[in-house]
C-alpha positions as CSV (number, residue, x, y, z in Angstrom):
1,X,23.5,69.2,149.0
2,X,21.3,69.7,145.6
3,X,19.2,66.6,146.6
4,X,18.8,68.3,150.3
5,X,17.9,71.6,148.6
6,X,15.0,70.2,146.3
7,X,13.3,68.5,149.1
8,X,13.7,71.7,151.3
9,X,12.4,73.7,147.9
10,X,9.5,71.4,147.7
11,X,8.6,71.4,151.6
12,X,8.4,75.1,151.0
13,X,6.3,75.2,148.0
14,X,3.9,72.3,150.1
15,X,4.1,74.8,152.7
16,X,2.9,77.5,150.7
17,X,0.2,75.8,148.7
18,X,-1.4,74.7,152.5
19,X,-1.1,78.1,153.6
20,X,-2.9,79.5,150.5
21,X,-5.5,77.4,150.7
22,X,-5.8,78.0,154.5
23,X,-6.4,81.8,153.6
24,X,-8.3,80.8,150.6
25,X,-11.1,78.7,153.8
26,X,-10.9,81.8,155.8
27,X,-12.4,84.3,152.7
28,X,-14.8,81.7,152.5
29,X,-15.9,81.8,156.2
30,X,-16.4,85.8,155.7
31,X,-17.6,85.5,152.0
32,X,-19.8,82.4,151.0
33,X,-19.7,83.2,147.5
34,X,-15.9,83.0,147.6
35,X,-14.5,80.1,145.2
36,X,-11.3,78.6,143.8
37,X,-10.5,76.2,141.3
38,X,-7.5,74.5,140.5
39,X,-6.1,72.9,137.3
40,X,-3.4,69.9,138.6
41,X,-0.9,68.6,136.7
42,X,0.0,64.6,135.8
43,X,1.5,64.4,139.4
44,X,-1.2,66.4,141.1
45,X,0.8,69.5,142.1
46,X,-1.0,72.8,141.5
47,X,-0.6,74.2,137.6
48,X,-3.2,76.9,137.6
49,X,-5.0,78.6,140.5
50,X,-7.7,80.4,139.5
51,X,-10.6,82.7,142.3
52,X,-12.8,85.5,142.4
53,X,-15.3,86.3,145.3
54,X,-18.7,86.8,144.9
55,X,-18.7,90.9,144.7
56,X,-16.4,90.0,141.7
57,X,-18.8,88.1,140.7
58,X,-21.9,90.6,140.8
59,X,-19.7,92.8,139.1
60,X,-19.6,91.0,136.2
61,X,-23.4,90.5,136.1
62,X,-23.9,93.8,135.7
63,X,-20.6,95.1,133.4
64,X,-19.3,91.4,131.7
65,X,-20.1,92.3,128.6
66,X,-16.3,93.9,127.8
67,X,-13.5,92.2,129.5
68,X,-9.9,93.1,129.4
69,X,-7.3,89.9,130.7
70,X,-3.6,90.3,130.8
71,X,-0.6,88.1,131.9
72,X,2.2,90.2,131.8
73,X,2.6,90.3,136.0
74,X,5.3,88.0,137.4
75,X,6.0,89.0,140.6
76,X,6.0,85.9,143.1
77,X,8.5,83.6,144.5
78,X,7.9,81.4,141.7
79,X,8.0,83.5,138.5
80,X,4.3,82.4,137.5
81,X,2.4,84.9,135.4
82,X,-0.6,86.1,136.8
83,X,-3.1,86.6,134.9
84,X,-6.4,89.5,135.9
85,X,-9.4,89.8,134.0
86,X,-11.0,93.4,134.4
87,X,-14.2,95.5,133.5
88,X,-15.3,98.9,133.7
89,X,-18.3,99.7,135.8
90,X,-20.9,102.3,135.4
91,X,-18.8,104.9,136.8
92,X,-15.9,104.5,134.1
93,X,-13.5,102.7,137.0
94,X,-11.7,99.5,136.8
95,X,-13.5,96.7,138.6
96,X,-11.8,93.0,139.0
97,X,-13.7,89.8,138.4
98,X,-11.3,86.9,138.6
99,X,-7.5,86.1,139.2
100,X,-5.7,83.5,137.7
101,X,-1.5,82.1,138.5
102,X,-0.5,80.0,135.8
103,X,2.7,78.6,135.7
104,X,2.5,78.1,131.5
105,X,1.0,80.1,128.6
106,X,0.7,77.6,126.6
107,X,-2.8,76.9,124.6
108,X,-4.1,73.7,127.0
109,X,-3.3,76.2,130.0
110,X,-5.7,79.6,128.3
111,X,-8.4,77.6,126.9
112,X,-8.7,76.1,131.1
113,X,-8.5,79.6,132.1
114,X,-10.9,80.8,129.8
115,X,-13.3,77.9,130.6
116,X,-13.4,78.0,134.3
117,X,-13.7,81.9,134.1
118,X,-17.0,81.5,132.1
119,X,-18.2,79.0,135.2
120,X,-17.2,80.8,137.7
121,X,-19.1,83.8,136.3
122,X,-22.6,81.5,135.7
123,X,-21.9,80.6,132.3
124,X,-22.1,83.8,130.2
125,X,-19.1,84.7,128.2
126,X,-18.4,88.3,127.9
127,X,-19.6,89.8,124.3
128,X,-15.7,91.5,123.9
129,X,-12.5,90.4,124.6
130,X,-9.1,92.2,124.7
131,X,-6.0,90.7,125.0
132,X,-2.3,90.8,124.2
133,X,-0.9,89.5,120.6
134,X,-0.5,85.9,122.5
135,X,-0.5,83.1,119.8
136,X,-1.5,80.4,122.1
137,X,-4.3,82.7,124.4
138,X,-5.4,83.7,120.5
139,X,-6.3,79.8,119.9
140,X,-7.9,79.4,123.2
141,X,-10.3,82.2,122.8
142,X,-11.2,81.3,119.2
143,X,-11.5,77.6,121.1
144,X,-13.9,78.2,124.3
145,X,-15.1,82.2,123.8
146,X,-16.4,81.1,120.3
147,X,-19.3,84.1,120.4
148,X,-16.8,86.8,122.3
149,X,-15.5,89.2,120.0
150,X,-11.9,88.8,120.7
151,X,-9.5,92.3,120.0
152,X,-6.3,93.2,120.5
153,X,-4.7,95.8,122.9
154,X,-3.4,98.8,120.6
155,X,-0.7,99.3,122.9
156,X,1.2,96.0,122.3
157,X,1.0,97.1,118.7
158,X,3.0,100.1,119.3
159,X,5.4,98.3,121.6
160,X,6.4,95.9,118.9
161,X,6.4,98.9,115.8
162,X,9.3,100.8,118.3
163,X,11.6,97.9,118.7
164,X,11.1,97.4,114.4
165,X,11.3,100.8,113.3
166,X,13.5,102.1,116.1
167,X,14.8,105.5,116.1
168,X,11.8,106.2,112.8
169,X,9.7,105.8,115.7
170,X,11.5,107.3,118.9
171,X,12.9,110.2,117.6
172,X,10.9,111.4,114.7
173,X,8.1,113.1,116.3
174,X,6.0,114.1,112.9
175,X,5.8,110.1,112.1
176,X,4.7,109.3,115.5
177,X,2.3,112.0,116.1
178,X,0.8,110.5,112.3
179,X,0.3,107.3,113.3
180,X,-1.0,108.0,116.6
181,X,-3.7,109.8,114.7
182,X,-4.4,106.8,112.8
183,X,-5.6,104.8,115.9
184,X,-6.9,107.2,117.8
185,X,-8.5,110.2,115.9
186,X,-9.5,108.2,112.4
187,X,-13.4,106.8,113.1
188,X,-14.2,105.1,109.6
189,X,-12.6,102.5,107.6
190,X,-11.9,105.1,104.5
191,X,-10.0,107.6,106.8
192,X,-7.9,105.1,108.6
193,X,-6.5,103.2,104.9
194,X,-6.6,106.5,103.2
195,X,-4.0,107.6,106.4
196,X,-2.4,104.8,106.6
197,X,-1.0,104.6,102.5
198,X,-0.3,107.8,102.7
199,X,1.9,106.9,105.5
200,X,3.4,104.6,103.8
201,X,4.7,106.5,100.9
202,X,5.9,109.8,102.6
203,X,8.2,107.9,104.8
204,X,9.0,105.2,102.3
205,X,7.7,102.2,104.1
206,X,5.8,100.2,101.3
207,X,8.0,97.5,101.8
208,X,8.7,97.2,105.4
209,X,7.2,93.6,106.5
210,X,6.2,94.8,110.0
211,X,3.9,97.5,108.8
212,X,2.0,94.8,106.2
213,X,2.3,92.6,108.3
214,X,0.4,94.3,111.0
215,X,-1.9,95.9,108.4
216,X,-2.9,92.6,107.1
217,X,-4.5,91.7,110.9
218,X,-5.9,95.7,111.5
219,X,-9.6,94.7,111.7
220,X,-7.5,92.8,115.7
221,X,-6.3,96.3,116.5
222,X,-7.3,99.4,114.7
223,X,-10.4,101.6,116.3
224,X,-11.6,102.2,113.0
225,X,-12.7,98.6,113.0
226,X,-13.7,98.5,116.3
227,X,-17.4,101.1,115.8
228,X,-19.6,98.3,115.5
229,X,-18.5,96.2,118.4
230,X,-19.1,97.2,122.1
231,X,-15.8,97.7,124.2
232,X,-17.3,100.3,126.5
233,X,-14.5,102.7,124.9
234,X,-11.3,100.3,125.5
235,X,-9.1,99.4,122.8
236,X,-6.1,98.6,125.1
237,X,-5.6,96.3,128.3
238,X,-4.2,99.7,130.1
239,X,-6.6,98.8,132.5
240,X,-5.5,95.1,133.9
241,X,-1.6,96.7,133.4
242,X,-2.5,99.3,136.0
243,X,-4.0,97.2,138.1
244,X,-1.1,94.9,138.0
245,X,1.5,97.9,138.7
246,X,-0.8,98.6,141.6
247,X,-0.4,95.2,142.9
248,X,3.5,95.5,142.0
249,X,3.7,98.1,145.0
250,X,1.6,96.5,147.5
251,X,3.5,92.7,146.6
252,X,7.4,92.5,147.5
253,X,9.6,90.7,144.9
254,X,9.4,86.9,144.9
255,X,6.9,86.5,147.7
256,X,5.3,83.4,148.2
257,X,1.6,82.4,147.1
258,X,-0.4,83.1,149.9
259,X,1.4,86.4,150.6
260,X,0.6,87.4,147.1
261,X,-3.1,86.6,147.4
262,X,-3.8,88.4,150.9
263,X,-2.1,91.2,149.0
264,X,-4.6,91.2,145.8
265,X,-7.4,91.2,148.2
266,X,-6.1,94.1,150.0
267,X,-6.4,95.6,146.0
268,X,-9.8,94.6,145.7
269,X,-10.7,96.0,148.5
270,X,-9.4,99.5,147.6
271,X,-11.0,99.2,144.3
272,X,-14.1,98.8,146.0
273,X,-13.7,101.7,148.6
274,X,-12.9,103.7,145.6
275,X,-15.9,103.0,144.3
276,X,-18.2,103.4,146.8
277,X,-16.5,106.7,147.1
278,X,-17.8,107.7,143.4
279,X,-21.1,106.4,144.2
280,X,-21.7,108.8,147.4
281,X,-20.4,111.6,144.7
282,X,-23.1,110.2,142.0
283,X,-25.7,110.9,144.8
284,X,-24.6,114.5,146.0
285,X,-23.1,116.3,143.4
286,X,-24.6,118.9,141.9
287,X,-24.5,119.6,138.2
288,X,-24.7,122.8,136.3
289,X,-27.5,122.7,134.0
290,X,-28.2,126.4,132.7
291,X,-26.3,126.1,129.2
292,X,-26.9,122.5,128.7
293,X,-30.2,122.3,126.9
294,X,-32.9,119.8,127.5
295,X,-30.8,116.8,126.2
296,X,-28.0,117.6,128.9
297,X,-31.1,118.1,131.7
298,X,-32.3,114.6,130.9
299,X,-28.7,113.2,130.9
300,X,-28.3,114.2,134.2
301,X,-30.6,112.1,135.5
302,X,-29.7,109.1,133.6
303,X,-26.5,109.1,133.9
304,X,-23.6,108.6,137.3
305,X,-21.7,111.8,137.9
306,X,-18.3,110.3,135.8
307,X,-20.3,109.3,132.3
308,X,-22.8,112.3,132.7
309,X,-18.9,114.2,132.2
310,X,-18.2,112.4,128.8
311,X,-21.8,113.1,128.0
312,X,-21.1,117.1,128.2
313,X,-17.9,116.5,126.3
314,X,-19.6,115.0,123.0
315,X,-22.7,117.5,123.7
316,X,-19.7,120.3,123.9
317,X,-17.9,118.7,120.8
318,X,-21.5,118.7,118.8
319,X,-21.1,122.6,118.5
320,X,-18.6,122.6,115.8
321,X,-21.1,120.6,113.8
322,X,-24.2,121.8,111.3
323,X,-26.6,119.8,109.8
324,X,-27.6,119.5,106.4
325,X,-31.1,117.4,105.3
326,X,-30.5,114.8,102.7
327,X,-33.8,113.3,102.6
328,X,-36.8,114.5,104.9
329,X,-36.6,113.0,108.3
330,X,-34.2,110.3,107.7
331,X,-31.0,110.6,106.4
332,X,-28.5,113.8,107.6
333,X,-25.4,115.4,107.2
334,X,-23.6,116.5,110.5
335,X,-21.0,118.4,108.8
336,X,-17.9,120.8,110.9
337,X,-18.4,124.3,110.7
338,X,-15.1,125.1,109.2
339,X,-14.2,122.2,106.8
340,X,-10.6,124.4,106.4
341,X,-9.8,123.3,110.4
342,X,-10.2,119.8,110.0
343,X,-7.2,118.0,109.9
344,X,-5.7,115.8,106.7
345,X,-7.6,112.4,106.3
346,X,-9.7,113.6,108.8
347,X,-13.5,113.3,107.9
348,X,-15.6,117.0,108.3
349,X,-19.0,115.3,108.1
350,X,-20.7,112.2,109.1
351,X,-23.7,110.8,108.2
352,X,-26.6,110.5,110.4
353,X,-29.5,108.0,109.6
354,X,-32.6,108.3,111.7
355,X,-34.9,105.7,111.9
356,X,-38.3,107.3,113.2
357,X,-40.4,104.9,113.8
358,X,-38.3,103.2,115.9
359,X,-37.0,106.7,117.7
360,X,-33.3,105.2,116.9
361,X,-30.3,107.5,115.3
362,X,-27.6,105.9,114.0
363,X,-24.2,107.6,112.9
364,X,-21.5,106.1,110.5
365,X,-18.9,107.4,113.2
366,X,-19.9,104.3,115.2
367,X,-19.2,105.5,118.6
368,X,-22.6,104.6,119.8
369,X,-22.1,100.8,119.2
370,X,-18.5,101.3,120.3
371,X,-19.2,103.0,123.4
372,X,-22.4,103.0,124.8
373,X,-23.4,107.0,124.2
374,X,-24.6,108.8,121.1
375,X,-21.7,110.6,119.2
376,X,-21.5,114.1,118.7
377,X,-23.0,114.3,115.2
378,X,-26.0,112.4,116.5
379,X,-26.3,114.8,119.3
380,X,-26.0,117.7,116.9
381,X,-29.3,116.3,114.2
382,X,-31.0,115.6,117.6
383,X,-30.9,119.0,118.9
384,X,-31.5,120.4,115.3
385,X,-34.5,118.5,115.4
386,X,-35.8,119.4,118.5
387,X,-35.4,116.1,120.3
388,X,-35.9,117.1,124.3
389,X,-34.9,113.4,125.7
390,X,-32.7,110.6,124.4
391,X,-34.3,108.1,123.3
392,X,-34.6,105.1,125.0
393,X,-33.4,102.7,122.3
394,X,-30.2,105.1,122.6
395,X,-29.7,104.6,126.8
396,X,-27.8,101.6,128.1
397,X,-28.3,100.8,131.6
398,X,-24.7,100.1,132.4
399,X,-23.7,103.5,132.4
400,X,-26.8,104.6,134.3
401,X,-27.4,104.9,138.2
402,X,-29.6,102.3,138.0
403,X,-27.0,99.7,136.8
404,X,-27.5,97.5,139.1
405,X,-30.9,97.6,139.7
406,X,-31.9,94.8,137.7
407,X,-30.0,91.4,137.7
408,X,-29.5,89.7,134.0
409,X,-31.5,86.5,134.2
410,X,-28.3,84.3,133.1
411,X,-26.5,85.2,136.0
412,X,-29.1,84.7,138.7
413,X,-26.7,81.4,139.7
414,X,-23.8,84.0,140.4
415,X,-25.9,85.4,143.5
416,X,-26.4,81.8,144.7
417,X,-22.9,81.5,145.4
């Protein structure tokens, strides 16, 4: 009876893999630039099965440069993670670019992964990476994404600090509201230690090995840290989890492979109608203009209808700020109006150093480099100055309507297909 079972078990999963790559020939029939790879094992049965299509593809050509990649989803007939790697397009939405069933995590398995998703995407690695606190993906990254800044998601952090500090965590609300203000409201490196030793010794937790432990690798996690490198305003992989609890509902528990992929297609292609949807609104909406100043005017016309929206909230968050001159023309002080309202630990001014020969401002805040848009302390010298338009060393086109104007050289292979 067991031996009869395995060979019916293994007709099945022969069964499945031919049907997959059945459906995987019929993509490719409506969508040349559809592709596939597979990683076998010693015996030649599939270990990883990795494809993307080619709007995926274009996708990343345009918004590559920050990619999120989790393997946390497990929901097919044969318990194999699946692993999605994710971007943000110029409307602020989640766009896919690749996924990848692996039936190991170990280190051999990633560093594949990582590899082939380079290929397949026409050779360019993406300039940021986030990822879970996975030793062996860790090793693979530092391995094959050797000039990808690789970052870890926040979140996981948090997951792991409940289950060690339990109830210190769950129940006291005054602690967790504290450190929650550590990663998300403290923007330099003196704000976030200052915080975090403070933290330390009101609630007694000097010696706790968890919190050195994940103090010793903060530069992986921390925002503070995160100012000078570009991760188009993620610090978490919130982004592939959603997706993946999205697929959860369309995907019924334990189906088999080619069920499972028709089923991420079907995802993709909502993702897609979703975004098409925010383009029409990009195109037609209307914006009100008559108390945004000359900096909001020009924004307008930059920028798609979603990031135009975080634009007006640092321009709106820029009128709690004054500015002093330190030295003429080049070094400011954007400082809050009323120092008194600014929380513990919190910083009330920021320095602002303008360079102006080269039109370029640059703010110790670090949200420009972080994000893509100028902070609201730059914004406040800049309209104290008289500035009109932002400058054009200050405007990334990924966040404009004209993203996808212009194709990056290095990836003129991905629209070959």
């Amino acid at each position: 009876m067991k031996s009869l079972c395995q060979k019916i078990n293994r007709e099945e999963a022969q069964n499945d893999i031919a049907k997959t790559l059945r459906i995987f020939r019929e993509f490719r029939v409506k969508d040349p630039g559809f592709t596939y790879v597979v990683d076998p094992d010693e015996d030649g049965r599939i270990k990883s099965l990795m494809w993307t299509n080619s709007r995926s593809r274009m996708q990343y050509a345009h918004f590559g440069d920050v990619v999120t990649f989790d393997t946390t989803y497990k929901t097919n007939l044969y318990d194999m993670p699946f692993g999605l790697f994710v971007g943000v397009n110029n409307h602020f939405q989640t766009v896919f670019f690749g996924g990848v069933l692996l039936t190991d995590e170990t280190i051999d398995s990633f560093k594949w992964v990582f590899s082939e998703f380079v290929s397949l995407m026409g050779g360019k690695a993406p300039k940021t990476i986030l990822t879970d606190q996975t030793r062996a993906m860790e090793v693979a990254i530092a391995e094959v994404l050797k000039e990808s800044v690789h970052r870890w998601c926040k979140l996981h952090v948090i997951y792991r600090l409940k289950e060690w500090l339990g109830t210190k965590y769950t129940r006291d609300r005054t602690f967790r509201n504290r450190f929650h203000k550590l990663l998300n409201d403290m923007l330099t490196v003196d704000e976030f230690e200052q915080g975090w030793n403070d933290l330390l010794v009101d609630y007694d937790l000097g010696d706790n090995s968890f919190m050195r432990q994940i103090f010793d690798v903060r530069k992986k996690w921390v925002k503070s840290y995160f100012k000078c490198v570009f991760c188009a305003r993620q610090t978490t992989t919130q982004r592939s989890e959603s997706a993946n609890h999205m697929l959860k509902g369309l995907v019924q528990k334990s189906c088999p492979i080619h069920l499972f992929v028709q089923q991420y297609a079907k995802l993709q292609y909502i993702r897609d109608e979703e975004e098409t949807q925010e383009e029409r609104r990009t195109k037609m909406k209307s914006r009100n203009l008559s108390l945004g100043g000359p900096l909001v005017v020009h924004a307008s016309k930059l920028y798609t209808a979603k990031v135009f929206e975080l634009f007006c909230e640092l321009k709106a968050a820029s009128e709690d700020y004054k500015v002093r001159v330190l030295t003429t023309d080049e070094e400011y002080i954007a400082e809050h109006h009323d120092l008194s309202r600014v929380e513990k630990w919190i910083k009330g001014s920021y320095r602002v150093i303008v360079d102006v020969a080269a039109n370029s401002y640059q703010c110790e805040c670090g949200l420009l480099e972080h994000f893509g848009l100028p902070c609201s302390h730059v914004l406040r010298v800049m309209i104290s100055c008289g500035v009109t338009k932002l400058p054009e060393s200050m405007i990334i086109q990924r966040w404009t309507k004209e993203a996808r104007n212009v194709v990056p050289e290095h990836f003129g292979t991905v629209l070959k297909g």
